[in-house]
MDAnalysis code that builds the backbone (N, CA, C; Angstrom):
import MDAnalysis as mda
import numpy as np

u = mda.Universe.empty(300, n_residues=100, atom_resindex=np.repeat(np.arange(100), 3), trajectory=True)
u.add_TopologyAttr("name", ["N", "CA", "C"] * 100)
u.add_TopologyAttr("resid", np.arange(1, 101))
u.add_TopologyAttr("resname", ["UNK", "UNK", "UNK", "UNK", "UNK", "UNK", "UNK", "UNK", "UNK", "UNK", "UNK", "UNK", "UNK", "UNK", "UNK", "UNK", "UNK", "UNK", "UNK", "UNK", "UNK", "UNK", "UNK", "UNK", "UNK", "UNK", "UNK", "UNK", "UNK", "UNK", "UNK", "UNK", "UNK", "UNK", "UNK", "UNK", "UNK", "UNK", "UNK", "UNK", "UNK", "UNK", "UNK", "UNK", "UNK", "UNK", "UNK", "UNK", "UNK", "UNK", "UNK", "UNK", "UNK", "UNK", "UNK", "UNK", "UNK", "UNK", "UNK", "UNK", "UNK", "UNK", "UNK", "UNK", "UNK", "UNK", "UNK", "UNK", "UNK", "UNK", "UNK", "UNK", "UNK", "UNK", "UNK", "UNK", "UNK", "UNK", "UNK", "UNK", "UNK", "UNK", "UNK", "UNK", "UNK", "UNK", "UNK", "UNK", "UNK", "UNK", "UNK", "UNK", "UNK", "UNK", "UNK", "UNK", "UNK", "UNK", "UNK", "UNK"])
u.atoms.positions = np.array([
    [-163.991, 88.383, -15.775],
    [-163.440, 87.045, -15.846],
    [-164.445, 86.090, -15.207],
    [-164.795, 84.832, -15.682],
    [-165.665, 83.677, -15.264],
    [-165.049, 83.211, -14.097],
    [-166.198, 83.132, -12.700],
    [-165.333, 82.660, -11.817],
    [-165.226, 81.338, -12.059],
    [-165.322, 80.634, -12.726],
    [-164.148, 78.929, -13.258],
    [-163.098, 79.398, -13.564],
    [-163.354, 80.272, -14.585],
    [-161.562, 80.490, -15.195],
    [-160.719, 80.720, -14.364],
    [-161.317, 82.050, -13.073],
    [-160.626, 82.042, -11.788],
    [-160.213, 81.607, -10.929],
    [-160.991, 80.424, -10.859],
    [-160.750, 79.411, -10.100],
    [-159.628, 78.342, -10.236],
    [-159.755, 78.143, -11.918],
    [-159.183, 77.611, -12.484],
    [-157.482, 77.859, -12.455],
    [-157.207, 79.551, -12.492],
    [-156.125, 79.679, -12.457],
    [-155.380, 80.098, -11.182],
    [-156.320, 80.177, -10.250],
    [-155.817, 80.125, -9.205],
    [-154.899, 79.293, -8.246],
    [-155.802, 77.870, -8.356],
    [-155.286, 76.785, -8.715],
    [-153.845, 76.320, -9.786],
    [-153.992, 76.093, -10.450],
    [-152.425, 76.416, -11.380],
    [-151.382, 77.364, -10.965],
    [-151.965, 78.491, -10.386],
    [-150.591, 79.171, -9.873],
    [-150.266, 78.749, -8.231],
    [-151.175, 78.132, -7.517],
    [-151.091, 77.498, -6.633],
    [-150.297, 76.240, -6.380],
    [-150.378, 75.528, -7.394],
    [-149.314, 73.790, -7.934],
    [-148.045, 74.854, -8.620],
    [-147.822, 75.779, -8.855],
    [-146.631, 75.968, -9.509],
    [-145.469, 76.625, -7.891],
    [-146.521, 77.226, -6.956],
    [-146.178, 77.672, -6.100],
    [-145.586, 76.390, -5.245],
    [-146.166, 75.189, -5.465],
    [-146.049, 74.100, -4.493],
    [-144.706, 73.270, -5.139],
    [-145.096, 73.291, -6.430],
    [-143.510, 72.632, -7.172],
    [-142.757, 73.679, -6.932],
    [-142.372, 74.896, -6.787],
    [-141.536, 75.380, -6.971],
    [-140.640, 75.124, -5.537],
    [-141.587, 74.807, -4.615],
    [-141.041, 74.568, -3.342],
    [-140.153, 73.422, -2.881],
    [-141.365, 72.279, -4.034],
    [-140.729, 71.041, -3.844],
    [-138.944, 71.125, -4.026],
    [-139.005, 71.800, -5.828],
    [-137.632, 72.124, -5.942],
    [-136.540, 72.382, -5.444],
    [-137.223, 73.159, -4.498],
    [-135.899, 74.110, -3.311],
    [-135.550, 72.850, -2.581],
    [-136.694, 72.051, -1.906],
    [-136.357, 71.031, -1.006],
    [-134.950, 70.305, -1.263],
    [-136.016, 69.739, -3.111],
    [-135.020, 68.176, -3.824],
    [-133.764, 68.987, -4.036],
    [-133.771, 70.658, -4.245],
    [-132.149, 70.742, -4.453],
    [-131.473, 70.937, -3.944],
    [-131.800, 71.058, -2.349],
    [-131.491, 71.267, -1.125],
    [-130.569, 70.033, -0.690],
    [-131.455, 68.805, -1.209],
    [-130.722, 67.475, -0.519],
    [-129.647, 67.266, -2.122],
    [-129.558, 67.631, -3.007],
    [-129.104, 67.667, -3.956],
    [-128.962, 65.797, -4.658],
    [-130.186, 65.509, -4.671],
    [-130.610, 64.027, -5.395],
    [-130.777, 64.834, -6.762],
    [-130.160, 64.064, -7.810],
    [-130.455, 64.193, -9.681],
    [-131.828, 64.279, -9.905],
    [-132.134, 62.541, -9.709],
    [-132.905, 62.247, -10.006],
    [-134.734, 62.863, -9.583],
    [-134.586, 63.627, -8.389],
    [-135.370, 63.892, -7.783],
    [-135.250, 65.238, -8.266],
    [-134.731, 65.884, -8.438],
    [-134.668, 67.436, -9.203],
    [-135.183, 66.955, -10.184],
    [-134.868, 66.494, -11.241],
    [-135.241, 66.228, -12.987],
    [-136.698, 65.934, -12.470],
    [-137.049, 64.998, -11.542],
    [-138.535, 64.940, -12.093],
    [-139.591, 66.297, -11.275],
    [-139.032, 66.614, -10.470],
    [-139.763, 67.613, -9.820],
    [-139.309, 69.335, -11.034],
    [-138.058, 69.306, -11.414],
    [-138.393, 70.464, -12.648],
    [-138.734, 70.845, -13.982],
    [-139.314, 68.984, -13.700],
    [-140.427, 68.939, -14.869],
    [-141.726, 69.155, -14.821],
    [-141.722, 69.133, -13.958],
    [-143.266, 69.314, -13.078],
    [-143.723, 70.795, -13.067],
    [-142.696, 71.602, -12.350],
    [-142.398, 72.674, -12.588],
    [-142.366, 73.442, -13.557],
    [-141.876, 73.513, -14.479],
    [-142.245, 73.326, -16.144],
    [-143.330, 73.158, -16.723],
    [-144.319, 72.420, -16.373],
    [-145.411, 72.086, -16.813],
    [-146.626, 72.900, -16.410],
    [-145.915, 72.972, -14.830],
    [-147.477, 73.828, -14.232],
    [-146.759, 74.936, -14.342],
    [-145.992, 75.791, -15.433],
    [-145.792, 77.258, -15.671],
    [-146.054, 77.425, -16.573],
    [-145.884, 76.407, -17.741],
    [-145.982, 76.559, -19.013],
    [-147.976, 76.420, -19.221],
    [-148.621, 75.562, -17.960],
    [-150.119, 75.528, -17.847],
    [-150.519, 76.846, -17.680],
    [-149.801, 77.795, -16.434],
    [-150.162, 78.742, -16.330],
    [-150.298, 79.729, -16.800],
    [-149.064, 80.326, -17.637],
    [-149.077, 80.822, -18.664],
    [-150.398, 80.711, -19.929],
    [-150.655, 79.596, -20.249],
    [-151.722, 79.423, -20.968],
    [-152.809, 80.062, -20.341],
    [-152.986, 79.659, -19.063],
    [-154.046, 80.302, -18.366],
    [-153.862, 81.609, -18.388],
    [-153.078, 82.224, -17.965],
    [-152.936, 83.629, -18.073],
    [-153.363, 84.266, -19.091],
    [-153.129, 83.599, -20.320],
    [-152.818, 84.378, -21.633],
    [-154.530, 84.089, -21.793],
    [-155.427, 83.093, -21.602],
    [-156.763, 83.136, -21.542],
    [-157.325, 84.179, -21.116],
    [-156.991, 84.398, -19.477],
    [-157.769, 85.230, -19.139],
    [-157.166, 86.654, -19.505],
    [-156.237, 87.000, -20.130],
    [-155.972, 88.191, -20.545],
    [-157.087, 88.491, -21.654],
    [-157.062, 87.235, -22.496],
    [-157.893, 87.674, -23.524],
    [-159.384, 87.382, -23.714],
    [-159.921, 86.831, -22.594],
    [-161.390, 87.489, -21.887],
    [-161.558, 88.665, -21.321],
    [-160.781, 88.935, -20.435],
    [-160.517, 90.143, -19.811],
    [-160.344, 91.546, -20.983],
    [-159.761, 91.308, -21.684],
    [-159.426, 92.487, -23.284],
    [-160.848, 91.939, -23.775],
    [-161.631, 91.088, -24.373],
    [-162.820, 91.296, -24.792],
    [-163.875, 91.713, -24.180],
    [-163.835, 91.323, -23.011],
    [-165.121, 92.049, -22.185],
    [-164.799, 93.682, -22.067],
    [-163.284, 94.040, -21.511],
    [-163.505, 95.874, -21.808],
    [-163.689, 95.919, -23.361],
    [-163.361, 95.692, -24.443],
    [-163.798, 96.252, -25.082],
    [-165.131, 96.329, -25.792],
    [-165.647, 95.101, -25.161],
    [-167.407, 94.900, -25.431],
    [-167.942, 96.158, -24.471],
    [-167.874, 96.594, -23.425],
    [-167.839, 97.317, -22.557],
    [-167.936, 98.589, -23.048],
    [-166.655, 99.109, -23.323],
    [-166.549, 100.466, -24.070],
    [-167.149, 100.854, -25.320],
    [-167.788, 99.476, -26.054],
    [-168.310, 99.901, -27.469],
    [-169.969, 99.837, -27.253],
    [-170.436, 99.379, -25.726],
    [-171.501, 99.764, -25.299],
    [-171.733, 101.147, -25.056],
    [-170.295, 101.620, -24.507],
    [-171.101, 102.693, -23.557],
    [-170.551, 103.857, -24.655],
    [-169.779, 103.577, -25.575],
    [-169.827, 104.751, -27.045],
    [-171.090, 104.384, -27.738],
    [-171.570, 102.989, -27.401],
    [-172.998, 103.360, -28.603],
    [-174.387, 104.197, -27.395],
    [-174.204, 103.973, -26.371],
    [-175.112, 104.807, -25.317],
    [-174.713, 106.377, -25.764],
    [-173.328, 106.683, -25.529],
    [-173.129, 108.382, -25.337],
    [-173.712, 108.472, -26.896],
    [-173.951, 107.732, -28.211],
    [-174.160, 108.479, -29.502],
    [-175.317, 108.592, -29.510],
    [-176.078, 107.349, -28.901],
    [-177.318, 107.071, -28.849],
    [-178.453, 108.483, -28.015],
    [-177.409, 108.784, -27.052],
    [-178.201, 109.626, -26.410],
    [-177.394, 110.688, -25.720],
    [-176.692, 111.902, -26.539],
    [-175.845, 112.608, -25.724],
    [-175.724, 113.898, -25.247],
    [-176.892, 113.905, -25.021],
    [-177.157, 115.173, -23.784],
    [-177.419, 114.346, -22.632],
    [-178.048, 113.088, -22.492],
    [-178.171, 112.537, -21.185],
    [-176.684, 112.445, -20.570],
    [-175.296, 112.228, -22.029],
    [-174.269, 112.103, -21.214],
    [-173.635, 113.020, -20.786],
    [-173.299, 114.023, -21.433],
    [-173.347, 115.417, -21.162],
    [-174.051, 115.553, -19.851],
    [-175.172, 115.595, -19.523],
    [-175.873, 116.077, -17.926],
    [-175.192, 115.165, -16.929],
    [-175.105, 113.758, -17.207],
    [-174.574, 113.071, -16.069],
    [-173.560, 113.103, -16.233],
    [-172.240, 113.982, -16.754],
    [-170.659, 114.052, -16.761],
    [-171.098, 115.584, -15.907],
    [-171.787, 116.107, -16.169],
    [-171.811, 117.475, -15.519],
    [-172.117, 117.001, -14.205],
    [-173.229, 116.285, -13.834],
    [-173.652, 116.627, -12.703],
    [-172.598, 115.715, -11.581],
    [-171.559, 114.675, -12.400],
    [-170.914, 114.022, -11.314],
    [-169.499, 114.804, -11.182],
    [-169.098, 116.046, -12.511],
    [-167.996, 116.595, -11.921],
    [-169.061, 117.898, -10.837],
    [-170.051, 117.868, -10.948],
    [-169.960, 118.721, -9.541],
    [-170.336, 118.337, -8.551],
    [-170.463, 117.085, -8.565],
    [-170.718, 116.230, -7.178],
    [-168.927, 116.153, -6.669],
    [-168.111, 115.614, -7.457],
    [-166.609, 115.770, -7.480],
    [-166.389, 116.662, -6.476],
    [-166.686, 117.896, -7.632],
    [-165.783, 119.234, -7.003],
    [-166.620, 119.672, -5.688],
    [-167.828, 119.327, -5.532],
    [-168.270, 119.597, -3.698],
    [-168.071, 118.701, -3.000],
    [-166.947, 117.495, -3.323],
    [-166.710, 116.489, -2.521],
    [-165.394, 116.742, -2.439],
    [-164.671, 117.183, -2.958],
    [-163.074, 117.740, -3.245],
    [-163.022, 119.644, -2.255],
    [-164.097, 119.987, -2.704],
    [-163.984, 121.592, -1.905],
    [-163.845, 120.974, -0.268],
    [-164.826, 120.450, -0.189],
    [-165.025, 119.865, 1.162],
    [-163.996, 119.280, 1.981],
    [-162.854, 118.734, 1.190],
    [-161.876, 118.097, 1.794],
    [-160.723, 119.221, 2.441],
])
């Protein structure tokens, strides 16, 4: 994930965290008018977030799978190198596992 985007949504779930508070306050003192505009607000920075979310889900799903179609074109490209280094890290594993 781009740290803007991160940043980005960090922020947004941060204002939704802050309206949501406001809410409790305004419905606390139980003013109309002051609820309606604060759970619109509310509304807005969830329905923002959400967007955001659904972004970085789907950066996040393209980069693994850019990822994985690297490292299947490496193991075809060259697969006894992967073969030796799957061998040699399950027996780094298993003398790190005996050991325990």
């Amino acid at each position: 994930m781009k740290p803007a985007l991160t940043r980005k949504l960090k922020k947004d779930l941060q204002a939704v965290v802050t309206d949501a508070e406001e809410l409790l306050k305004a419905t606390a003192a139980q003013t109309g008018e002051r609820i309606e505009k604060t759970r619109g607000r509310v509304e807005a920075s969830l329905r923002d977030a959400r967007e955001r979310l659904a972004e970085a889900g789907s950066a996040a799903a393209e980069t693994a799978g850019d990822a994985a179609r690297s490292v299947d074109d490496q193991v075809h490209d060259n697969p006894y190198a992967a073969i030796g280094i799957a061998a040699g890290m399950g027996l780094l594993l298993g003398l790190l596992i005996g050991r325990g």
